[in-house]
C-alpha positions as CSV (number, residue, x, y, z in Angstrom):
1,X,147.1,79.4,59.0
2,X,144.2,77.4,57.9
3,X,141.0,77.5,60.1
4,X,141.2,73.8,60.9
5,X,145.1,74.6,62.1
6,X,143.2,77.2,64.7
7,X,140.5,74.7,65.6
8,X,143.6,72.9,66.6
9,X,145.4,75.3,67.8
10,X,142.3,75.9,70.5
11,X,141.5,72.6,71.7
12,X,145.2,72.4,72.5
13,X,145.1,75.4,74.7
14,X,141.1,74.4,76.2
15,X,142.6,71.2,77.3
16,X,145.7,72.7,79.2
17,X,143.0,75.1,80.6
18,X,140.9,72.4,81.8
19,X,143.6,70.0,83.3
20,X,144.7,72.6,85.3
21,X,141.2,73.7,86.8
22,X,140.8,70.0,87.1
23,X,144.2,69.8,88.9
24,X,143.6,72.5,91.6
25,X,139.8,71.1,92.1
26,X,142.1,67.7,93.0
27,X,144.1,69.5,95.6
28,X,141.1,71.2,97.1
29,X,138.3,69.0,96.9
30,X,139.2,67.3,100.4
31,X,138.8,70.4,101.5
32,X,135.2,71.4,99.9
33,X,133.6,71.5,103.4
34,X,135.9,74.1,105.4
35,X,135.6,76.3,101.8
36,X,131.9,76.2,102.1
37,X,132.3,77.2,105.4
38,X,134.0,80.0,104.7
39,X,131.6,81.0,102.3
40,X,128.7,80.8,104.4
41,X,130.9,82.7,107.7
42,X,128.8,86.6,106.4
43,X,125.4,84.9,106.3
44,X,126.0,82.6,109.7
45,X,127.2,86.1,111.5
46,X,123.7,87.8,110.4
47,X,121.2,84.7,111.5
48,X,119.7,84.8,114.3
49,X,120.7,82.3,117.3
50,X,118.3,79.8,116.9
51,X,118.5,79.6,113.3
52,X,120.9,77.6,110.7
53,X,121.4,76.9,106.8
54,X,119.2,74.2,105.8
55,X,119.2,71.5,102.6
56,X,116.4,70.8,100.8
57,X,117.5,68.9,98.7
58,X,118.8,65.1,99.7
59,X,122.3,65.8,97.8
60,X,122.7,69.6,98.6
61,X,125.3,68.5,101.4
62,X,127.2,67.0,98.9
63,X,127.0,69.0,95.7
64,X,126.9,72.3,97.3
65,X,130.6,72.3,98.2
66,X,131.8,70.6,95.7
67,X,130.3,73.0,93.0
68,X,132.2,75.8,95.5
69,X,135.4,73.8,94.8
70,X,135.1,74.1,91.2
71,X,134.5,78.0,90.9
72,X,137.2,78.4,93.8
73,X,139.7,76.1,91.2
74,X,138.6,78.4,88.3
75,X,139.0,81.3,90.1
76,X,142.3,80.0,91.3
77,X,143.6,79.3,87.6
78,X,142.1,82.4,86.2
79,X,146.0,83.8,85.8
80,X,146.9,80.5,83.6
81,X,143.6,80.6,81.7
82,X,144.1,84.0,80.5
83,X,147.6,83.3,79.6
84,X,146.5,80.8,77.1
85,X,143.8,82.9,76.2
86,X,146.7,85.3,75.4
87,X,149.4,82.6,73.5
88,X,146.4,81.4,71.1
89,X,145.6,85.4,70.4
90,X,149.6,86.8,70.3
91,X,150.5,85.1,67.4
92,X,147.9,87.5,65.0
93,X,149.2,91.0,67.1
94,X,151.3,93.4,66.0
95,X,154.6,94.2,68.1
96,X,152.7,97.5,69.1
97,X,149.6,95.8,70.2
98,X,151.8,93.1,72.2
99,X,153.1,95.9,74.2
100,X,149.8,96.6,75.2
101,X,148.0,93.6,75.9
102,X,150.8,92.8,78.3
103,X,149.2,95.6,80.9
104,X,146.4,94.7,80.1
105,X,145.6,91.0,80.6
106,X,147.7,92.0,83.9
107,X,145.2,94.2,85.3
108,X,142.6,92.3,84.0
109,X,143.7,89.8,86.5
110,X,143.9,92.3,89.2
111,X,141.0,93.9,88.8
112,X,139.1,90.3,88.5
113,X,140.2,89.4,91.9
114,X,139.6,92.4,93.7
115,X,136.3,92.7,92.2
116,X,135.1,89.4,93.9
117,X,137.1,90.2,96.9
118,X,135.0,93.6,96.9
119,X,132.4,91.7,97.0
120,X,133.1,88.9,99.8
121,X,134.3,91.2,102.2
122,X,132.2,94.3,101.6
123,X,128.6,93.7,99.7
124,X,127.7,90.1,100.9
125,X,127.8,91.1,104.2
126,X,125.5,94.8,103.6
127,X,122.8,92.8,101.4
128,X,122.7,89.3,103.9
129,X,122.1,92.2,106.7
130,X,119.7,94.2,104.7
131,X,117.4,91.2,104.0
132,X,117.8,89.4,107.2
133,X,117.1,93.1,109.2
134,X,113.7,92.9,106.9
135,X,112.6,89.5,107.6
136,X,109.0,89.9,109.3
137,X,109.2,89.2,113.5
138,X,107.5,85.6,113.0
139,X,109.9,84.2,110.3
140,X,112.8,82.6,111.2
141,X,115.5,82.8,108.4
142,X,117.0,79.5,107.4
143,X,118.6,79.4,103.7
144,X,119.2,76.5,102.0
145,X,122.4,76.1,101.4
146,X,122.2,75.6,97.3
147,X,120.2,78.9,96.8
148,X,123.4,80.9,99.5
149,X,125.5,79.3,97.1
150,X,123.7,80.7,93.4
151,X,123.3,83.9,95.2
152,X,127.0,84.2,96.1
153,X,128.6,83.2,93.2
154,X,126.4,85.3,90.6
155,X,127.6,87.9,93.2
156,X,130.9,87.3,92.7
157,X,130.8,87.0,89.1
158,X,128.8,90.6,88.5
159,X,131.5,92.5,90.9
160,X,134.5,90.3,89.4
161,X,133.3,90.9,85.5
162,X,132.4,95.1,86.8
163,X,135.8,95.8,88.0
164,X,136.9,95.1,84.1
165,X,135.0,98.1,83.1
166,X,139.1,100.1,83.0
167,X,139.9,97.7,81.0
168,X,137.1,97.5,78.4
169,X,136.7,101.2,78.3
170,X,140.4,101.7,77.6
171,X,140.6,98.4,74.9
172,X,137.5,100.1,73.2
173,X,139.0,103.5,72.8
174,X,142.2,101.9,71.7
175,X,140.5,100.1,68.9
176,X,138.8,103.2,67.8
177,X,134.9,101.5,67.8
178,X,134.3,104.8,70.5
179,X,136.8,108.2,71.2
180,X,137.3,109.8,74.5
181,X,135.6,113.1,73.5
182,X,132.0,110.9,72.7
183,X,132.1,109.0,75.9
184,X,132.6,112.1,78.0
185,X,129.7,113.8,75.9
186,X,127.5,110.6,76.6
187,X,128.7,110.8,80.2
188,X,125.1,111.4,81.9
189,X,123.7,108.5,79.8
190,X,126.6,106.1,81.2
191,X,125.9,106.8,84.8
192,X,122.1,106.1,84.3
193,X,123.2,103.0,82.2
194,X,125.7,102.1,85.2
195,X,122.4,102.3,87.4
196,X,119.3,100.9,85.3
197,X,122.1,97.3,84.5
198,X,122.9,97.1,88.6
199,X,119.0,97.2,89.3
200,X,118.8,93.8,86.9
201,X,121.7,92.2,87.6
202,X,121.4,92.6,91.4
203,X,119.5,91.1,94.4
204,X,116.0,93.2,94.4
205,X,117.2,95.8,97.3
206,X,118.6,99.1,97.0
207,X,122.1,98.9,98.8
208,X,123.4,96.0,96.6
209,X,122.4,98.1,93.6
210,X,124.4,101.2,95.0
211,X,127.3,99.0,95.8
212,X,127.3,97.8,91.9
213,X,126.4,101.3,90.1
214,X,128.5,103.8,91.9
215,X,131.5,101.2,91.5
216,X,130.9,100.7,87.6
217,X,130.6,104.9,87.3
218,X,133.8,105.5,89.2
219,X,135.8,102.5,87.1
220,X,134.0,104.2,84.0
221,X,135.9,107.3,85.3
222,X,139.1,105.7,86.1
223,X,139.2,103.7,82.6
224,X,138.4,107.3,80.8
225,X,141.4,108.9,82.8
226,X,143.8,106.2,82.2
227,X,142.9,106.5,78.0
228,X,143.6,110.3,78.6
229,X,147.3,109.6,79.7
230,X,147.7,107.0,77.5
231,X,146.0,107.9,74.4
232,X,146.7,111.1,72.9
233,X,143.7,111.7,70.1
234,X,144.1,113.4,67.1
235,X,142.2,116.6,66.2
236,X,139.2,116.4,64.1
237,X,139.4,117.4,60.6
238,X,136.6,120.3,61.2
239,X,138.9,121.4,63.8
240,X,142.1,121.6,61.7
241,X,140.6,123.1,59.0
242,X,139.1,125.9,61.7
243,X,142.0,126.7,62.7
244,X,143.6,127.4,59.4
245,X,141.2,129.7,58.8
C-alpha cells in the first residue's frame, strides 16, 4: 500500500478515535463538577478543618473540571482507541503475531486501568498525607484547584503507563531487540534504574517514589516470568557446540 494510502488509512482511524472521546466528554460534561469532586475527595479528607481548595485563577472554576472531563473521556475510550490502534497495525502482522497481540493489547488495557486505579485509591492518598503532615504549624494548606488537578493526572498517567512494564518487557523479548538470559544478568541495574526514574518522575518525597519503584521492579519481575512460560529460547551457539564436545 502506498504511504499516502496509510496517511489515509490513519486519519480515518484518528477521527473515529476522536468522535468517540468527544462523544463520552458530551455525556459527562454536565457532570464535570461532581467528577472534580471526586477527584479532590483524598486531598479534602487530609485538610485541615478550616481550610479548603482555592482558585487563583478567574477561570480555574471553570476549566479545571472540564479539562477533568476530557482525561476521564479519554480514559473511558482507552479500550476503543487501542482497538483502532490495533485495526490500522493488523493488516501488516503475521497470523502468528495476531495471536499474540490479541493478549496483549488486552492486558494492556487492564493493566492501564488498574495502574491509575493503584494510584487513586492507594498513592494519592499516602503523598497528599505525607505533605500535608509536613506543612509547618503556621501554614494553612489551601491548593488551588488547577495545580491538585496537574498533580493528579501526571499521577495517574506515571502509574497507568508503569503498570505496562509486563507488557513492554514481554513485547521486547518477543521481538528479540533483548533475551531473557541478558535482562536477568542486568537485573541489579534495572532495580536501580526502576529507582533513579521514580525519583524524576515523582512528587519530591520519598513514599511516592517507593510506591512507583518497587511497583515497576515487581512488574519487571512479573513481565520476565510470564516470557519464561511463554517463550522458550533457544540455546546459544557456544553452548551447542560445548556440548558436542
Amino acid at each position: 500500500m502506498p504511504i499516502t494510502e496509510h496517511l489515509i488509512e490513519l486519519r480515518r482511524h484518528l477521527i473515529k478515535i476522536c468522535v468517540a472521546v468527544l462523544i463520552i466528554f458530551l455525556g459527562l460534561v454536565g457532570y464535570s463538577r461532581e467528577l472534580y469532586n471526586l477527584l479532590s475527595d483524598p486531598l479534602i479528607a487530609q485538610l485541615p478543618a478550616n481550610s479548603t481548595m482555592i482558585a487563583t485563577d478567574i477561570t480555574s472554576n471553570f476549566m479545571a473540571p472540564i479539562r477533568l472531563t476530557v482525561f476521564v473521556a479519554a480514559f473511558l475510550a482507552m479500550p476503543y482507541i487501542l482497538y483502532q490502534i490495533w485495526s490500522f497495525v493488523a493488516p501488516g502482522l503475521y497470523k502468528k503475531e495476531k495471536k499474540i497481540a490479541i493478549p496483549v493489547l488486552l492486558s494492556s488495557i487492564f493493566l492501564f486501568y488498574a495502574g491509575v486505579a493503584f494510584s487513586y485509591f492507594i498513592v494519592l492518598k499516602g503523598v497528599l498525607k505525607f505533605f500535608i503532615m509536613f506543612a509547618p504549624q503556621n501554614v494553612l494548606p489551601m491548593t488551588d484547584i488547577d495545580s491538585y488537578l496537574s498533580f493528579s493526572l501526571k499521577l495517574f498517567m506515571v502509574f497507568g503507563l508503569t503498570f505496562e512494564i509486563p507488557v513492554v518487557t514481554l513485547l521486547l523479548i518477543l521481538a528479540g531487540i533483548v533475551s531473557i538470559q541478558s535482562l536477568e544478568e542486568k537485573r541489579r541495574y534495572i532495580i536501580v534504574g526502576c529507582f533513579a526514574v521514580a525519583a524524576v518522575v515523582t512528587p519530591p518525597d520519598g513514599v511516592s517514589m517507593l510506591m512507583l519503584a518497587i511497583p515497576m521492579w515487581l512488574l519487571f519481575e512479573l513481565g520476565l516470568f510470564l516470557a519464561k512460560i511463554l517463550i522458550k529460547e533457544e540455546p546459544s551457539p557456544t553452548l551447542v557446540s560445548t556440548d558436542k564436545e
